[in-house]
C-alpha positions, 0 to 999 in steps of 0.5 A: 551682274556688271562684270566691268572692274576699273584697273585702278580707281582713285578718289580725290576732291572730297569725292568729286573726281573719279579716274578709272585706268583702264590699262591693267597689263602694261603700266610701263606703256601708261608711263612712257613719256615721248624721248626729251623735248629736244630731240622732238618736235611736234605739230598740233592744229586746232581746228575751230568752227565757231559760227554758232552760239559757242563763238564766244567760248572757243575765242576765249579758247584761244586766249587760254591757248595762248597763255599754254603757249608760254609753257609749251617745250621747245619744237612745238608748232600750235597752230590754229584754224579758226573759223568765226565768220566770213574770213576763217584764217590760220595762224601759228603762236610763236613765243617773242623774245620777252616770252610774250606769246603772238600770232603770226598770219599764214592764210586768210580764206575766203568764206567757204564751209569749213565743214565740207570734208574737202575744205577740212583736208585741204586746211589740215594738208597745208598745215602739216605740210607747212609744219612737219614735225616727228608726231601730229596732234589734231583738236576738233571743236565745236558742236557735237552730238557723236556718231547719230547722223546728220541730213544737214552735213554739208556734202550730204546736203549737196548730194541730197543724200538721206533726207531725215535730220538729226546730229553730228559733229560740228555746227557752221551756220550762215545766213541764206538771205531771205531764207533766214539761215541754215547749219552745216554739219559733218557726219563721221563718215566725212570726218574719216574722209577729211582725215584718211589721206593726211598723215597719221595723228598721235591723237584727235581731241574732240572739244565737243559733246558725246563724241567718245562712242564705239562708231566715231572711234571706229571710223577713225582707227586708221587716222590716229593712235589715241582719241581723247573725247567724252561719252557724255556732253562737254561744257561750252568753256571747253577744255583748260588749254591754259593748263593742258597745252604743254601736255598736249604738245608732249604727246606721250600717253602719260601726258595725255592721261594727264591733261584729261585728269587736269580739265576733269580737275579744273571743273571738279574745284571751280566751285560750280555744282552745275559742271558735276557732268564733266568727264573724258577719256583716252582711247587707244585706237590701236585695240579696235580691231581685235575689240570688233572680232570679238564682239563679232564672235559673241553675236555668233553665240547661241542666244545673243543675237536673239537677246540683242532683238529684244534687248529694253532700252529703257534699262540700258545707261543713257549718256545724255537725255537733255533733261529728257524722262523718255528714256525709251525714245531719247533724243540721243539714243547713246548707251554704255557699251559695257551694259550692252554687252552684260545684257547680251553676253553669256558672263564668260564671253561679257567677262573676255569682251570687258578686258579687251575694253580695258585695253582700248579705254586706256583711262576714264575720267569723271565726276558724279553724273553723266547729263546735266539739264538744259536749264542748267541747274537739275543734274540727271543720271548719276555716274554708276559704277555697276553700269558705266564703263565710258564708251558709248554705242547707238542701240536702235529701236527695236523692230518694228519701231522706226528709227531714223538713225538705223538707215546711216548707222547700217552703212557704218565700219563698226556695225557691220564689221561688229557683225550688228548689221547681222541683226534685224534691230541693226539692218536697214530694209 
């Protein structure tokens, strides 16, 4: 039985928008806002790769940023790295007298890989550096396909590191003369690297697909407090930053529980049945650690890590299977941490694990389903209560089956502090 209990679950839209709010214990912490805007000020980067097939979409991001500008309090720096072709610069909106909204050039580049984790940390110190404010807010957007790896990260392809290919986040493709072209991407590892020395963020938002799982967050909880991102796919248009900015430039954990309900919203009434998958949440970064040891204890129990080894994948609940009825050997093998969890555990310890969960996924927001087709048109695994708590984890295929993931996630921070690498589904040999 799915010991999962959302804290709060409220139905609005004639049944379209569903928000779970995973924080039961300390409402006032869910409502405080940062201290007035006046005495605050606060810095957020956009971080944009866009030399893909999203170029059009994160250009009309930008746009609608702008127009969030307008309503954006006072002591907000929204500054934007925007990388679309040969020349990626970084600017900064500022409001003129008339209220208007205009860019200012700090920095053009020349061509480099801004998904090299040296370029990215480099962008993100002088950005900062040149912006301080008392809290930091960092969006990532592009491509993404969550914590699977990807021989195609531009410092592993460098390094000729793990020859197999397969996902990450961010999607940076140039052109290799008669070679025709290749993609670059980063790898969650690079994403820690490029982010672990700056100084620490009130929030990362990733504009990107799947990439609310256990391993990103994990790699990241030395980076941030908060982490708003989505289980599931993301659509192409993004986020409604013509709505969402102002909260995002507050900061407080109301405001960003707010913007996830506004972008959930705004697809739930645009009238277009395709966007029914839309969904995100906040994740307190601060509750990882404590989640981990847990789970680490519930693996050292008398029978787990014997049911973890013959754990059915087939039964598990998929976030994405792109159309996909192999659900056996998906494309993105990504499964509800909460029904892993349910499968594994004894019903005390699965019920002890799920408050901890409440904690960490301080609110989940979605619509009906959680994968839509890729011809756009079939909606695919309805949203089940029972079996979805809105944070994912890679669950490998079971020994002897090959999986081309298992060698990467085995060098992760979550499996082997989680005590996964323990397992012989988890290890690498």
């Amino acid at each position: 039985m799915k010991l999962f209990t959302p804290a709060k679950l409220v139905l609005l839209s004639a049944s379209l928008l569903l928000i779970t709010s995973c924080q039961s214990d300390d409402e006032e912490f869910i409502t405080r806002r940062l201290p007035a805007t006046d005495t605050v000020s606060t810095t957020v980067v956009a971080y944009m790769i866009a030399e893909n097939n999203l170029i059009g979409n994160i250009r009309s991001d930008l746009e609608d940023m702008a127009e969030g500008y307008r309503k954006a309090p006072e002591g907000t720096n929204w500054l934007v790295y925007m990388d679309d072709g040969p020349s990626p610069r970084l600017y900064r909106l500022y409001k003129k007298g008339d209220g208007t909204v205009a860019e200012s050039l700090i920095r053009t580049y020349e061509n480099q890989y801004s998904t090299d984790p040296a370029v990215m940390n480099r962008i993100l110190q002088e950005a900062y550096s040149l912006y301080p404010a008392d809290s930091l807010g960092l969006i990532l957007s592009s491509h993404a396909s969550g914590s699977l790896h990807s021989s195609q990260s531009y410092k592993e392809s460098m390094e000729n590191l793990f020859p197999f290919q397969t996902f990450a986040f961010g999607q940076e493709t140039t052109s290799t003369g008669n070679y025709g072209t290749t993609s670059y991407t980063m790898n969650i590892t690079d994403l820690r690297e490029a982010l672990e020395d700056i100084p620490h963020l009130q929030y990362i938002l990733f504009d990107a697909c799947l990439m609310g799982n256990i391993e990103t967050l994990y790699e990241l909880k030395d980076c941030a407090r908060y982490v708003i991102a989505s289980p599931n796919s993301t659509p192409a248009s993004g986020y409604p930053y013509d709505k969402i900015l102002p909260d995002l430039a507050k900061m407080g954990i109301y405001d960003l529980t707010h913007a996830i309900n506004q972008y959930v919203t705004t697809y739930a009434t645009d009238g277009t049945t395709w966007n029914d998958f839309v969904s995100s949440a906040v994740y307190d970064l601060s509750k990882l650690q404590d989640f981990a040891s847990s789970f680490s204890r519930m693996l050292e129990e008398e029978g787990s890590m014997e049911r973890l080894e013959m754990l059915d994948r087939a039964k598990m609940q998929l976030y994405e299977n792109e159309g996909s009825s192999n659900t056996e050997n998906p494309s993105y093998p990504l499964y509800d941490i909460g029904l892993m969890i349910d499968s594994i555990a004894s019903p005390e310890t699965a019920a002890q694990l799920h408050g901890k969960l409440r904690s960490l996924i301080v609110q989940y927001v979605h619509l009906n389903y959680l994968s839509v087709s890729l011809d756009g048109e079939r909606m695919l695994l309805p949203y089940d209560a029972s079996r979805v708590c809105g944070l994912s984890i890679y669950i490998p295929r079971a020994i002897p089956y090959w999986d081309s993931n298992r060698e990467y996630n085995s060098t992760l921070s979550w499996t082997i502090d989680s005590g996964l690498s323990q397992s012989m589904r988890y290890s690498y040999f």
